[in-house]
N, C-alpha and C positions, 0 to 999 in steps of 0.2 A: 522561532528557534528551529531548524533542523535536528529533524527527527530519524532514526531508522528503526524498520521494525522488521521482523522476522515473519515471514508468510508461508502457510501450509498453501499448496494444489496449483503452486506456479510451477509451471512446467516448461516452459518454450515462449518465444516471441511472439506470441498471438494471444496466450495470457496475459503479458508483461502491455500487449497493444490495448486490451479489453481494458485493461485497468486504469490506463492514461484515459484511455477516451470518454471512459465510465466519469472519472473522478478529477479530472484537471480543471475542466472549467469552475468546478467551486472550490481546490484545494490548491491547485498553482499546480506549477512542476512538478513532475512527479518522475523518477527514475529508480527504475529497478535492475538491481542485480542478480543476470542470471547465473552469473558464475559462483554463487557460497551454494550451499545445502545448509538450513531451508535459505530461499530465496530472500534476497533486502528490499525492501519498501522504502526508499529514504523522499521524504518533501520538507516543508515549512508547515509548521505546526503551531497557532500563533496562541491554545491552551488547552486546557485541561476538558472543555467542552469539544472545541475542533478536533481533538487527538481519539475523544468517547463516538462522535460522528462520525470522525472519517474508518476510524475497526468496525463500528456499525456499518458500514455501507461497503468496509470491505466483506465484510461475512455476509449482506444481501448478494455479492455478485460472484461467491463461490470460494472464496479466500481468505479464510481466518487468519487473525492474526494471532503468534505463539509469546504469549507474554513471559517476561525474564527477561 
């Protein structure tokens, strides 16, 4: 299922690059919107464990996710 999530400390296209590179190869696609405040996180999300892993590994690499 496609997912979007809302992400603190993305800032610019080198954050948005960190994060593909960081996180694609085990989560798929991944595309971020720089253009909202906060910033979109949107991929495939295939549960309830992949969705707890992949906010974990986003706040390892500097970027919380803002739940709501």
């Amino acid at each position: 299922m496609k997912k979007t999530f809302k992400a603190q400390n993305i800032n610019c296209i080198n954050c948005a690059n960190m994060i593909k590179n960081s996180l694609e190869e085990e989560f798929g696609k991944i595309e971020v919107n720089l253009s909202t405040s906060p910033k979109e996180v949107t991929l495939e999300i295939a549960d309830e464990k992949s969705e707890a892993k992949f906010k974990e590994q986003m706040s390892e690499i500097g970027f919380d996710i803002i739940d709501g």
